[in-house]
C-alpha positions as CSV (number, residue, x, y, z in Angstrom):
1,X,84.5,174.2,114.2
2,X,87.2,173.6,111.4
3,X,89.2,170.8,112.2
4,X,92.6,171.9,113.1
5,X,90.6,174.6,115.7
6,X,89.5,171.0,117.0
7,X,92.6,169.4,117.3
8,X,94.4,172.8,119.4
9,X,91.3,172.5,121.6
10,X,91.3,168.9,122.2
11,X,95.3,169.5,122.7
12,X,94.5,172.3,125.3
13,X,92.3,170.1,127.1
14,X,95.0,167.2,127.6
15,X,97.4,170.0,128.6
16,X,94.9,171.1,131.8
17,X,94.1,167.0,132.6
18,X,90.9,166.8,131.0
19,X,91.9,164.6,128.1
20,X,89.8,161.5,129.0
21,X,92.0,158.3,129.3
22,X,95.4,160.0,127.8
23,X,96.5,161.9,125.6
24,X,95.4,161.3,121.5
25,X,97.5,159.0,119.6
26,X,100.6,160.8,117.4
27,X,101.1,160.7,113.8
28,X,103.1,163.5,111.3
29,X,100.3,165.6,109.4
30,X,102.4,164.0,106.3
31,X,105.4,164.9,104.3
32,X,105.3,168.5,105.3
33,X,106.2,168.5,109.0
34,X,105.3,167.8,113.1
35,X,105.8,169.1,116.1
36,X,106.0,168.1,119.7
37,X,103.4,169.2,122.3
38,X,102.9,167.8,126.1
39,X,100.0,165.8,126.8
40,X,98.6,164.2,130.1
41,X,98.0,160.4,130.1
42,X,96.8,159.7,133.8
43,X,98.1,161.8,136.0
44,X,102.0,162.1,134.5
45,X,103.0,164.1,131.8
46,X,104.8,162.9,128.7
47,X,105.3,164.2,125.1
48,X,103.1,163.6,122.3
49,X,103.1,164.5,118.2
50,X,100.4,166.3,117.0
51,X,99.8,166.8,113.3
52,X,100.1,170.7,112.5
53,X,98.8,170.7,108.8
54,X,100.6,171.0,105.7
55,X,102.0,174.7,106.1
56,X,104.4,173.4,108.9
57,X,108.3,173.6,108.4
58,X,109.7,171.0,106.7
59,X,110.2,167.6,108.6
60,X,113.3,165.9,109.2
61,X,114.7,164.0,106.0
62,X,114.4,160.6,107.7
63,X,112.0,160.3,110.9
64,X,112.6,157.9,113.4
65,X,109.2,155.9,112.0
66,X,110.3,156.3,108.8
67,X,113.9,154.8,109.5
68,X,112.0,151.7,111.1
69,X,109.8,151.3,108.4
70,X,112.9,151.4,105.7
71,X,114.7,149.2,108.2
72,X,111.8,146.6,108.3
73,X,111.2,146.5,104.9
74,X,114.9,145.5,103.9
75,X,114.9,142.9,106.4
76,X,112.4,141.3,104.9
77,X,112.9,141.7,101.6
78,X,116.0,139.7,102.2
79,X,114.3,137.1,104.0
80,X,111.8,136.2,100.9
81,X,114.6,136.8,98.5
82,X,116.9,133.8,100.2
83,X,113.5,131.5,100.8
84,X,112.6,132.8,97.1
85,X,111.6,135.9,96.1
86,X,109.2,138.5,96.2
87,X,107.6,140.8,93.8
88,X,104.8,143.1,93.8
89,X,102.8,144.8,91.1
90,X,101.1,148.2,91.5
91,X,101.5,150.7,94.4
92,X,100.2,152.2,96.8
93,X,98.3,155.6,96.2
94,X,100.7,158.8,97.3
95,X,98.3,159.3,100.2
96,X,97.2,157.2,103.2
97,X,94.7,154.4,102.6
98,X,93.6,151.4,104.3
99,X,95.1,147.8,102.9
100,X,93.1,144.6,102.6
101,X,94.6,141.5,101.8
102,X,93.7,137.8,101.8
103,X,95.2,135.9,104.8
104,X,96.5,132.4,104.2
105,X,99.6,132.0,106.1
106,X,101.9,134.3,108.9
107,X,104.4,135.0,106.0
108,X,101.7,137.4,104.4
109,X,102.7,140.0,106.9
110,X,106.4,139.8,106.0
111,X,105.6,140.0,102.7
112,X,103.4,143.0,102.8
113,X,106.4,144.9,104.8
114,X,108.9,144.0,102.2
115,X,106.8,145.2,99.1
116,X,105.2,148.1,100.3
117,X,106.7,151.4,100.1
118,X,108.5,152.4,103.5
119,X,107.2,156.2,102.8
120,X,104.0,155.1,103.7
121,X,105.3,153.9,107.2
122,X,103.0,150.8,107.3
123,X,101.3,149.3,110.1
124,X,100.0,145.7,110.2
125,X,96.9,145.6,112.4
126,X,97.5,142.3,114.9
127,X,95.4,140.1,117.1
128,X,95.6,141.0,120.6
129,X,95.0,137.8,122.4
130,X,97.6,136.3,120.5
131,X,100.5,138.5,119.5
132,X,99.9,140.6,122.4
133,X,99.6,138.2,125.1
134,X,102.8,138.0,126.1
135,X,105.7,141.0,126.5
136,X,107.9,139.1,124.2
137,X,105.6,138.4,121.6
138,X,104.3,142.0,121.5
139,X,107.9,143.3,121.5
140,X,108.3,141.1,118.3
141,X,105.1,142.3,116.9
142,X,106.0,145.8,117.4
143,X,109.6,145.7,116.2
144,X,109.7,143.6,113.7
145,X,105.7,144.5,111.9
146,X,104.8,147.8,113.0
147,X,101.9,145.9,114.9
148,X,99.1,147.5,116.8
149,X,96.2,145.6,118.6
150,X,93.2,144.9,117.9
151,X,90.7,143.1,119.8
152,X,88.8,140.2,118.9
153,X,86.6,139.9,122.4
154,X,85.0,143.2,121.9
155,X,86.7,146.8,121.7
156,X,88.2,146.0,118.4
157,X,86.7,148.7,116.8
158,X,88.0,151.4,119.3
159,X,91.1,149.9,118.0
160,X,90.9,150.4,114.5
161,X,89.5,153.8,114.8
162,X,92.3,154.9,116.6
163,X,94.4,154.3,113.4
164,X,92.4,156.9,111.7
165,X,94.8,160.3,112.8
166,X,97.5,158.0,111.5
167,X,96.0,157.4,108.0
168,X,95.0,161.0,107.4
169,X,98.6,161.9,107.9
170,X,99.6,159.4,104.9
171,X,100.0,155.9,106.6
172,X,99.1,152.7,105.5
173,X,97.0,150.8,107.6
174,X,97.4,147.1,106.6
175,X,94.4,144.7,107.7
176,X,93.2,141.2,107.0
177,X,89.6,141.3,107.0
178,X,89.0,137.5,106.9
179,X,90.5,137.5,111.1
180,X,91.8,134.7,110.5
181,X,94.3,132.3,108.4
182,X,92.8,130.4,105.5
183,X,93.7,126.7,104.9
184,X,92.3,126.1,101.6
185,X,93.8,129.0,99.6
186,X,90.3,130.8,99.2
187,X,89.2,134.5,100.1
188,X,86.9,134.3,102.9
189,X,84.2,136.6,104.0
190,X,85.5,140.3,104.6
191,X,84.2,142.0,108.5
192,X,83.3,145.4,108.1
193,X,86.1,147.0,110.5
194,X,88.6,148.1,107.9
195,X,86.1,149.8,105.5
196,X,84.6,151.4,108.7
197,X,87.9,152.7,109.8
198,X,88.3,154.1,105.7
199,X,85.5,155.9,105.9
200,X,85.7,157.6,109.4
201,X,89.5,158.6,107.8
202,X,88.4,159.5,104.7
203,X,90.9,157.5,102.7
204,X,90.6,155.0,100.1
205,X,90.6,150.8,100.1
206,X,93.2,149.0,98.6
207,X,92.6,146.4,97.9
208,X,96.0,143.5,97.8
209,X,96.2,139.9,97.0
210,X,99.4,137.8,98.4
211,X,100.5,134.4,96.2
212,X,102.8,132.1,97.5
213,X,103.1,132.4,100.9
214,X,100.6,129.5,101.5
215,X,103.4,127.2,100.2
216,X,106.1,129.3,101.8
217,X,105.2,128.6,105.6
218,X,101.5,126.6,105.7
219,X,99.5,127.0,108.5
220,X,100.3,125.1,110.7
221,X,103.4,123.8,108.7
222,X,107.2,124.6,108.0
223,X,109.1,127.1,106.2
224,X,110.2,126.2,102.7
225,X,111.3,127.6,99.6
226,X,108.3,129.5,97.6
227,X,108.2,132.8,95.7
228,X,105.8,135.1,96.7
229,X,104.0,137.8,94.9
230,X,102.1,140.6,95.7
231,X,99.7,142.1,93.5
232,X,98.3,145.8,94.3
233,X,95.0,146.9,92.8
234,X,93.0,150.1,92.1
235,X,92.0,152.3,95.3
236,X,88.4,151.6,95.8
237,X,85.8,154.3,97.6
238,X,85.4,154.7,101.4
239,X,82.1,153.7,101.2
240,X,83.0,150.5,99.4
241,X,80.8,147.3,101.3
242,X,82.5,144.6,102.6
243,X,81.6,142.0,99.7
244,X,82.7,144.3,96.9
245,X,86.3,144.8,98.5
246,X,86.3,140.8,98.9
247,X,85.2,140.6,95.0
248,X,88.1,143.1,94.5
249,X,90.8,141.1,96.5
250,X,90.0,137.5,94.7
251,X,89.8,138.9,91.5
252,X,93.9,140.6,91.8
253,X,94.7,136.9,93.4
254,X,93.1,134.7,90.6
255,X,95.0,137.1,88.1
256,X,98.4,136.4,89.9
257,X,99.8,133.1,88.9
258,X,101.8,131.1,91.5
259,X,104.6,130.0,89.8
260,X,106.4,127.3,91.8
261,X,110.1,127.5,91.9
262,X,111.9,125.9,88.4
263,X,113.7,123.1,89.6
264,X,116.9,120.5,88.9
265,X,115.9,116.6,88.8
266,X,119.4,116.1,90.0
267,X,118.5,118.8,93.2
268,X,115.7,116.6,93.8
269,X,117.5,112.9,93.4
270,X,120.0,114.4,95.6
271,X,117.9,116.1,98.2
272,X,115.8,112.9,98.8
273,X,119.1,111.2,99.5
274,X,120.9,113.7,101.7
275,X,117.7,114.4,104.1
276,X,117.1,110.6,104.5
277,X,119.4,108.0,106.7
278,X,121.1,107.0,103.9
279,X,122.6,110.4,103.5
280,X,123.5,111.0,107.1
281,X,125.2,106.8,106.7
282,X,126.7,108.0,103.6
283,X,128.6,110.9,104.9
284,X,129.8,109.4,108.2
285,X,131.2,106.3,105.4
286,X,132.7,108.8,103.4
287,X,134.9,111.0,106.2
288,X,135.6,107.5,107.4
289,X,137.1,105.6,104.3
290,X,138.9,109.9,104.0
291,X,140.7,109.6,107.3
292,X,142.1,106.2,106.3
293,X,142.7,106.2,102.5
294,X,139.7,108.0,100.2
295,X,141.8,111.0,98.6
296,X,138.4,112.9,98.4
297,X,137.6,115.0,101.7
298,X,133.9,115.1,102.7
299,X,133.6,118.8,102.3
300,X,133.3,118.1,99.0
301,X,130.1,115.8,100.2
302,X,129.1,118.5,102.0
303,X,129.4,121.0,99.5
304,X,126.8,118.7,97.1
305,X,124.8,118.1,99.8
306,X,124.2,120.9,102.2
307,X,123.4,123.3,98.9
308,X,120.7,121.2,97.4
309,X,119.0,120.6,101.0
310,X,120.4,123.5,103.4
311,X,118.1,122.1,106.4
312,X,120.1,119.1,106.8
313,X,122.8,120.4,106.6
314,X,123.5,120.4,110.3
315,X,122.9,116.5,110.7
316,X,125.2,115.9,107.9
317,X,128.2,118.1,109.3
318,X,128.1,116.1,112.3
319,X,127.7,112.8,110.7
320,X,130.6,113.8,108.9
321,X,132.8,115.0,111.8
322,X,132.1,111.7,114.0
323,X,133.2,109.7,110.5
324,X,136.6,111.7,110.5
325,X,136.8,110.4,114.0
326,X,136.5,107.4,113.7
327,X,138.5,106.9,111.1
328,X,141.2,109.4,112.4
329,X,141.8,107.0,115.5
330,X,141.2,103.7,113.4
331,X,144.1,104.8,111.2
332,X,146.0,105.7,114.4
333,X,145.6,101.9,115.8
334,X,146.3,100.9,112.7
335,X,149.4,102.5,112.2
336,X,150.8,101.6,116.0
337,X,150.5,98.3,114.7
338,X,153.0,98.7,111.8
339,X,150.1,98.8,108.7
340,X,150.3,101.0,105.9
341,X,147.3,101.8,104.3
342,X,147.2,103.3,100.6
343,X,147.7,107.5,100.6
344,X,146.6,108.4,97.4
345,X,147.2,112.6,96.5
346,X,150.1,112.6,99.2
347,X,153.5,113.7,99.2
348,X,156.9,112.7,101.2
349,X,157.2,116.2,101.7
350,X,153.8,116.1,103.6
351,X,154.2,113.4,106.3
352,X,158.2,114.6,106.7
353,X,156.8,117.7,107.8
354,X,153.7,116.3,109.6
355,X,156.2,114.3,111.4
356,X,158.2,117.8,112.6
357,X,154.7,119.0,114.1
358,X,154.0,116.0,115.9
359,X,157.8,115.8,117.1
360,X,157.3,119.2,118.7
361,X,153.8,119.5,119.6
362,X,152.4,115.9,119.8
363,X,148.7,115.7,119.3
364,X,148.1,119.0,119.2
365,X,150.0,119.8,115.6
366,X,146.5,118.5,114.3
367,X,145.5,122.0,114.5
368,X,147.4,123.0,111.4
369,X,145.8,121.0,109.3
370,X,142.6,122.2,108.5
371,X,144.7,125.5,107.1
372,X,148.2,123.8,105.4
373,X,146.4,121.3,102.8
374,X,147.7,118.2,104.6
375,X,145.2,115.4,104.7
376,X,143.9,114.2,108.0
377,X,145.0,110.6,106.8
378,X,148.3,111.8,106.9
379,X,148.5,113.3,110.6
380,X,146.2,110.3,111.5
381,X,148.6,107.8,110.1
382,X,152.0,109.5,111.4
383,X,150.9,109.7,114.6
384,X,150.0,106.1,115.4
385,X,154.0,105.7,114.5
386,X,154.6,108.1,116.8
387,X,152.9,106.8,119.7
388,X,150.6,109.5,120.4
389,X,148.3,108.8,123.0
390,X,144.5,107.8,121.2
391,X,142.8,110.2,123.8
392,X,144.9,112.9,123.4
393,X,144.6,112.7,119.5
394,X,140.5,112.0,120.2
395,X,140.0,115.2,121.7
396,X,142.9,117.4,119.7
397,X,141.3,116.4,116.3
398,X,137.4,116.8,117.5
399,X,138.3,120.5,118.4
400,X,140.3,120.8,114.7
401,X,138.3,119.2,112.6
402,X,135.1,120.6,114.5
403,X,136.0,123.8,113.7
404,X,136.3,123.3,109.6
405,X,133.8,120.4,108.6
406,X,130.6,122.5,111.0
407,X,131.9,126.3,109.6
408,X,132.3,124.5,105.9
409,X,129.0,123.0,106.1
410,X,127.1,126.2,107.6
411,X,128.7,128.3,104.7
412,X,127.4,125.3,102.1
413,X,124.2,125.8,103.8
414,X,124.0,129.4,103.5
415,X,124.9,129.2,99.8
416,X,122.0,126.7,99.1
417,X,119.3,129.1,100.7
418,X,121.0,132.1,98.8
419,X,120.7,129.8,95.4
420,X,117.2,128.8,96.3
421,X,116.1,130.7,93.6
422,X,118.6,129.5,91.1
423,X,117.9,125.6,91.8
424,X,117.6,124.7,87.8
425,X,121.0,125.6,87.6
426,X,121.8,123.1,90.5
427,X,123.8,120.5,87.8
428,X,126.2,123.3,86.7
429,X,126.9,124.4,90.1
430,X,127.9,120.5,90.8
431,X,130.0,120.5,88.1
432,X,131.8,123.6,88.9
433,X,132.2,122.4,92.3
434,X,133.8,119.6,91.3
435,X,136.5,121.8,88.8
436,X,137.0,123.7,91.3
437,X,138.1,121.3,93.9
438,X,140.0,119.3,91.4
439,X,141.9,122.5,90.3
440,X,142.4,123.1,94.7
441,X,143.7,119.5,95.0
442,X,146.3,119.6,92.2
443,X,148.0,123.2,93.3
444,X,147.5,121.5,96.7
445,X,150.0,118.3,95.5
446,X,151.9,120.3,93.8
447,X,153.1,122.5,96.2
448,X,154.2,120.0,98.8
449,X,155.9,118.1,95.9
C-alpha cells in the first residue's frame, strides 16, 4: 500500500477509536503545507496535524513551530554572544536529517539552537529521568530546547522512533550519542539509537562537533566567558555504523581550534583584585574617604571594576554603598562638631543651594543628589551644621544613594559581559573612562560656578 494510502487509513482508524494508545504524533509534510484532522487519544477527542504531501496548499509564512524555533534560536544566540560568541561552519542539508554531536558540557544544547537554522525547526532529544522528572524542568526543556524524552531505563527507542514522521517532514532531530557528558574533552563511544532512527526515516547523519563549551560552563562547574564554535560536516548515509559517525564527529572537532578569548594583562591585574577582599576593602575605603573629602566618586571604581569582572560586581556595589554610609554620617558628626574637612571640586554655589534643600526638606533633600551633580560630601557636611537628625539622614541617604551606586554598578556589569568579547581592548576602555569622567566633572564645576 503506498504510503500516504497508509497514513489516511491509519488516520481513519484513530477517527473510529481504534488508534492504539492515541493518536500519531504531528509534524508538517515540509515547506509545502498541513492540515488539521481529529484524532482519538484515550477516550477524548482532540486535534492532530497530519502531513498531506507536497501538493498541499501553501502553509502559513511563519508556523507557530517555526516562530518558536526562530524565537529560541535568537535567544541564544544572544546568550553565547555576551558570554562570547558563537560561530558555526557548514549547514545543515535542505532536508531533514538526524544531528550527532559530541557532548561535553549543558551549554552544547544552547549552542546547537543558536547555530542551526530555525527552518529546520530543531529538536534536542533529552534524558527523561532527568529533564523530565519534574513539571518545571520539563516546561524548561520544552520551551526553551524543543526537548522530547527519551528514556534511558528501557523504551528509549520507542522514543526516538517516534521522531521519525517529524524528520521526513524536514526537521532536525539533534542527539548526543555518547548519553552522557564527557569530562575529559574526548568523543566517546556512539549508541546505535540515532543512526537507527536515520534509517527507519530515511534521512541522512550529520554529523557536528561543538568547541568551547567545555570551558564555557564545565561539568559540574560555573559559567564563564568562552567562545564556542560549531563545526557542521558532510551528511553521511543512513546506514552509517555507529563507529564511523563517531570517526566523523572527532575528526570535524580536532579540525576546529578552540581559540581562548584574547585577553588584557591589566583585565587580569585588575580582576584578581576586584573579585578578592581586597577589592570589596578597597571600594568600601574609597566611598568612605568620597563622603568625607576624596573628589573622586566610587562609580568611577565601579565602572573599572564591575567591567573587567561583571560577577562581582554585586559585592562591590554594596561594599561601596555601606562606605558612602559610613562616611556620609561620619562627616555629619563631624560637621555638628564645628570641623571642616577639605572639599576639593566644590563650589559656594553648591552648599548655598544644598543648604535651601535641607532648610525646606531636612534629610530628605538627599534625594536630589544623585541627579543635580552635588557631591554627597557636600549634603553630608551641611547637614551636620544643620542639625539633622543621624537616623533620619541614615535611612534618607541609604534609599538615595541605594538607588544610584546598585543601578550604576548593574549597568557597569552589563557592559563588562556585553564587552566580553572585546577584553584586549580593556586598557583603552579605562582610559576613556577616565576622559570621560574628567570631561563630566569639569562641566559639572563649572556649571555651579
Amino acid at each position: 500500500m503506498p504510503r500516504r494510502l497508509r497514513r489516511r487509513a491509519a488516520v481513519a482508524g484513530h477517527r473510529r477509536g481504534r488508534g492504539g494508545t492515541g493518536a500519531a504524533l504531528a509534524f508538517a509534510a515540509g515547506p509545502s503545507g498541513e492540515r488539521c484532522e481529529r484524532g482519538a487519544r484515550g477516550r477524548g477527542r482532540g486535534r492532530r496535524t497530519v502531513s498531506v504531501g507536497p501538493g498541499a496548499a501553501p502553509a502559513a509564512a511563519l508556523s507557530p513551530s517555526r516562530l518558536g524555533a526562530v524565537l529560541r534560536r535568537a535567544l541564544w544566540w544572544l546568550v553565547l554572544t555576551v558570554t562570547g560568541g558563537v560561530r558555526r561552519h557548514g549547514q545543515l542539508p535542505p532536508r531533514g536529517c538526524v544531528v550527532v554531536a559530541n557532548h561535553s558540557s549543558h551549554a552544547d544544547t544552547a549552542a546547537l539552537l543558536a547555530a542551526l537554522d530555525a527552518r529546520h525547526r530543531p529538536a534536542i532529544g533529552a534524558a527523561a529521568d532527568y529533564w523530565f522528572a519534574s513539571p518545571w524542568r520539563r516546561r524548561i526543556c520544552r520551551v526553551l530546547a524543543a526537548g522530547f524524552p527519551v528514556r534511558r531505563t528501557g523504551g528509549g527507542m520507542d522514543d526516538l522512533l517516534s521522531m521519525a514522521d517529524g524528520l521526513r517532514a524536514g526537521r532536525a532531530v539533534v542527539l548526543f550519542p555518547e548519553g552522557t557528558r564527557g569530562a575529559d574533552g574526548a568523543v566517546g563511544a556512539f549508541h546505535r539509537g540515532a543512526l537507527v532512527l536515520a534509517e527507519r526515516a530515511g534521512v541522512p547523519v550529520v554529523p557536528v562537533a561543538i568547541v568551547g563549551t567545555d570551558r564555557l560552563l564545565p561539568k559540574h562547574g560555573r559559567l564563564r566567558s568562552s567562545p564556542v564554535r560549531v563545526r557542521i560536516g558532510e551528511p553521511l548515509p543512513p546506514s552509517v555504523t555507529p563507529e564511523d559517525a563517531r570517526a566523523a564527529v572527532a575528526a570535524l572537532h580536532a579540525r576546529t581550534p578552540a581559540k581562548p578569548l584574547r585577553d588584557s594583562p591589566v583585565r587580569r591585574r585588575v580582576a584578581t583584585v576586584a573579585a578578592s577582599r581586597l577589592g570589596l576593602l578597597l571600594a568600601f575605603a574609597w566611598a568612605c574617604a568620597e563622603a568625607l573629602s576624596w573628589p573622586l566618586m566610587p562609580e568611577l571604581l565601579l565602572g573599572v571594576a564591575c567591567v573587567a569582572v561583571p560577577r562581582a560586581a554585586l559585592r562591590l556595589s554594596f561594599a561601596a554603598l555601606a562606605g558612602s554610609l559610613a562616611g556620609g554620617l561620619l562627616a555629619l558628626q563631624l560637621a555638628n562638631t564645628g570641623l571642616q574637612l577639605p572639599a576639593p571640586l566644590t563650589t559656594d554655589r553648591m552648599r548655598a543651594e544644598v543648604r535651601q534643600e535641607l532648610a525646606a526638606e531636612s534629610a530628605s533633600a538627599v534625594r536630589h543628589q544623585p541627579w543635580n551633580g552635588i557631591p554627597f560630601k557636600v549634603y553630608a557636611a551641611e547637614a551636620g551644621r544643620a542639625d539633622v537628625p543621624a537616623a533620619d539622614w541614615f535611612v534618607e541617604s541609604a534609599q538615595a544613594r541605594g538607588g544610584r551606586t546598585l543601578t550604576v554598578g548593574a549597568a557597569f556589569a552589563v557592559l563588562g559581559l556585553l564587552l566580553c568579547r572585546f577584553r584586549r581592548h580593556y586598557g583603552a576602555y579605562v582610559a576613556l573612562l577616565g576622559a570621560g569622567f574628567a570631561a563630566g566633572l569639569s562641566l559639572v564645576v563649572a556649571g555651579w560656578s
